[in-house]
C-alpha positions as CSV (number, residue, x, y, z in Angstrom):
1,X,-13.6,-39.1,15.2
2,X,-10.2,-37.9,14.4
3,X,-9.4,-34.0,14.2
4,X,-9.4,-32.5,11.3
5,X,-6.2,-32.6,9.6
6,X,-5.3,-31.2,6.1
7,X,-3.3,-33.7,4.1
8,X,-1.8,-31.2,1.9
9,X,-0.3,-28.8,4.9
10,X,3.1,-29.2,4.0
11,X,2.5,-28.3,0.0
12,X,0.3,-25.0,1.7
13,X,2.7,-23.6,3.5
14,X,5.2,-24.4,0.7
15,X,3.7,-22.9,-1.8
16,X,3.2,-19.9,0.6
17,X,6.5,-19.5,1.1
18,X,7.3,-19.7,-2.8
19,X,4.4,-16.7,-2.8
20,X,6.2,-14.8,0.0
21,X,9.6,-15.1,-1.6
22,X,8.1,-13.9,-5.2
23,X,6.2,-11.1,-2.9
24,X,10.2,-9.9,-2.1
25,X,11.3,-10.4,-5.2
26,X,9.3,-8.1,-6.6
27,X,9.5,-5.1,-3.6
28,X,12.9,-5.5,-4.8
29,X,12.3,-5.0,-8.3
30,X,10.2,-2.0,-7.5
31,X,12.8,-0.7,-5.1
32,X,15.4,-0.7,-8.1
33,X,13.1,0.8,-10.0
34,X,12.5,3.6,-7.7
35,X,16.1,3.7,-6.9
36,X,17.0,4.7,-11.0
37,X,14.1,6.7,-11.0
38,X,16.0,8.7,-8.1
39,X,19.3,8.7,-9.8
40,X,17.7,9.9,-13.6
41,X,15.6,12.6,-11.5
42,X,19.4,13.7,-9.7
43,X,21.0,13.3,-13.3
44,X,18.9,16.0,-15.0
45,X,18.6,18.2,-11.6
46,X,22.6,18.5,-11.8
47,X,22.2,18.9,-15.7
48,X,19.5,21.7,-15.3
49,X,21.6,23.2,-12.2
50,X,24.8,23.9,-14.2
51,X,22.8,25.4,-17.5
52,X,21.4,28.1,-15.0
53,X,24.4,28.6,-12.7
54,X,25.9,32.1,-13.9
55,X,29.5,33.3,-13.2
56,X,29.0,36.2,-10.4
57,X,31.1,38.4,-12.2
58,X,29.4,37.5,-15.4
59,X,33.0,36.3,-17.1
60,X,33.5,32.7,-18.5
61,X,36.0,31.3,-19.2
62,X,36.1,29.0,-22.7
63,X,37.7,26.1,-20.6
64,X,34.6,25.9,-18.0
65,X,32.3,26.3,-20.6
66,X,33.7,23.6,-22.6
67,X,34.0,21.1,-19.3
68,X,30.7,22.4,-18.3
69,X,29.3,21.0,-21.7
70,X,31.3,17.8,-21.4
71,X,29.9,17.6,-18.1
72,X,26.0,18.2,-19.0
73,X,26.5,15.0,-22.0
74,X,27.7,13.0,-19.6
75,X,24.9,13.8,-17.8
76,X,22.5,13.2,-20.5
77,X,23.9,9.8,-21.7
78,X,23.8,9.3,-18.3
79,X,19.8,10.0,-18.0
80,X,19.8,8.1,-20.9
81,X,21.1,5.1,-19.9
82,X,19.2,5.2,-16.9
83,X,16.3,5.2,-18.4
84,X,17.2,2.4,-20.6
85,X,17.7,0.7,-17.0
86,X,14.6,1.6,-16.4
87,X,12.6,0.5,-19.0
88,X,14.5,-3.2,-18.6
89,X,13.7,-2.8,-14.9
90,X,10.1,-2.7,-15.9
91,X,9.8,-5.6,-18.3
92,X,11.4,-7.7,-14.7
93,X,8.5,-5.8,-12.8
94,X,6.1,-7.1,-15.4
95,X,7.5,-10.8,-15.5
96,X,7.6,-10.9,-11.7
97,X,4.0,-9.7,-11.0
98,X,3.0,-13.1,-13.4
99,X,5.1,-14.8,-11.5
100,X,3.6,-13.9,-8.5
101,X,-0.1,-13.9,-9.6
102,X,0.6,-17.6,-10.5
103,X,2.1,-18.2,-6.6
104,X,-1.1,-16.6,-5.5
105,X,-2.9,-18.4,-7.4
106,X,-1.3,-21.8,-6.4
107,X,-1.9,-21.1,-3.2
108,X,-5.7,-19.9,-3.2
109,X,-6.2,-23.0,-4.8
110,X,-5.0,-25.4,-1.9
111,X,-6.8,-22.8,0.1
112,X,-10.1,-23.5,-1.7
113,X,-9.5,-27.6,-1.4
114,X,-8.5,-27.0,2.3
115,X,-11.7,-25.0,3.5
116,X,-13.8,-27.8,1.2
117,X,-11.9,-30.6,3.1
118,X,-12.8,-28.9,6.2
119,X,-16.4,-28.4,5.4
120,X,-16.8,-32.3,4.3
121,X,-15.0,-33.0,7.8
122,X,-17.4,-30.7,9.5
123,X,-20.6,-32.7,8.1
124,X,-19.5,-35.7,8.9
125,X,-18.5,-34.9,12.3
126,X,-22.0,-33.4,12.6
127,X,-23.2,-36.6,11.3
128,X,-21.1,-38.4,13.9
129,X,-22.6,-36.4,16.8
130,X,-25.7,-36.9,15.5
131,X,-25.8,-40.7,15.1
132,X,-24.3,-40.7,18.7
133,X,-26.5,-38.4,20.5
134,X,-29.5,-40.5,18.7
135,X,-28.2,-43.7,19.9
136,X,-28.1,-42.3,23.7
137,X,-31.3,-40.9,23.2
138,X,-32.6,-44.2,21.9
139,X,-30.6,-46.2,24.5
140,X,-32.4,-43.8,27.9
141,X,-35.7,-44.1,26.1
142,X,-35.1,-48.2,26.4
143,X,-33.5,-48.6,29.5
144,X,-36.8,-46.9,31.9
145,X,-39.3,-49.0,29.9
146,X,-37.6,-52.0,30.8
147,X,-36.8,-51.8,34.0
148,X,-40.4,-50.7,34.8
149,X,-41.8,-53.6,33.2
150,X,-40.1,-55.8,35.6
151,X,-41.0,-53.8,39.0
């Protein structure tokens, strides 16, 4: 009998290297992600930094605070717009996880028709083994009971 050999292989490890590449896609999408989450979370540290900072000698002057302000809405449309990034990040995340379930998916199903290929393979080879170890039994059983006849 021939060794077992999946006809599908090729469209297996295909379709697992679609799933792997969907896998990366998405650690990149949660690695942007956690990349704006970073920069909003810096945004809004600065912003809260130069509300508290005092003047030492308690003097300010109406030029600082007036670039300070400019400063802490830039930050804010800043924090803003990164969340906006975000949230559009987010709805990627959410596209590429279906995306992914559906490569998974794909590939647990040639998975599935693989290990019942494999089991149908098994039986018949046990079936094999079995005709063939009947057939020597049958064939040692013979040979002594003619050869004494003839003795």
């Amino acid at each position: 009998m021939q060794p077992y050999r999946f006809s599908l292989a090729r469209v297996l490890d295909w379709r697992r290297r679609q799933q792997q590449i969907e896998e990366e896609a998405l650690a990149a999408l949660l690695a942007e992600r956690q990349a704006l989450d970073q920069a909003r979370q810096d945004a809004e540290r600065e912003a809260s930094r130069l509300r508290a900072e005092p003047r030492e000698d308690g003097s300010h002057v109406a030029s600082e605070l007036a670039a300070a302000a400019d400063y802490r809405q830039v930050l804010r449309r800043k924090s803003a717009q990164l969340l906006r990034q975000r949230e559009q990040c987010g709805s990627r995340i959410a596209a590429q996880r279906e995306r992914l379930l559906e490569a998974r998916r794909r590939v647990r199903l040639l998975e599935r028709l693989e290990a019942a290929q494999r089991r149908q393979w098994a039986a018949a080879f046990a079936r094999e083994q079995e005709t063939l170890a009947t057939d020597l039994y049958l064939a040692r059983w013979r040979r002594p009971a003619a050869s004494g006849g003839e003795g």
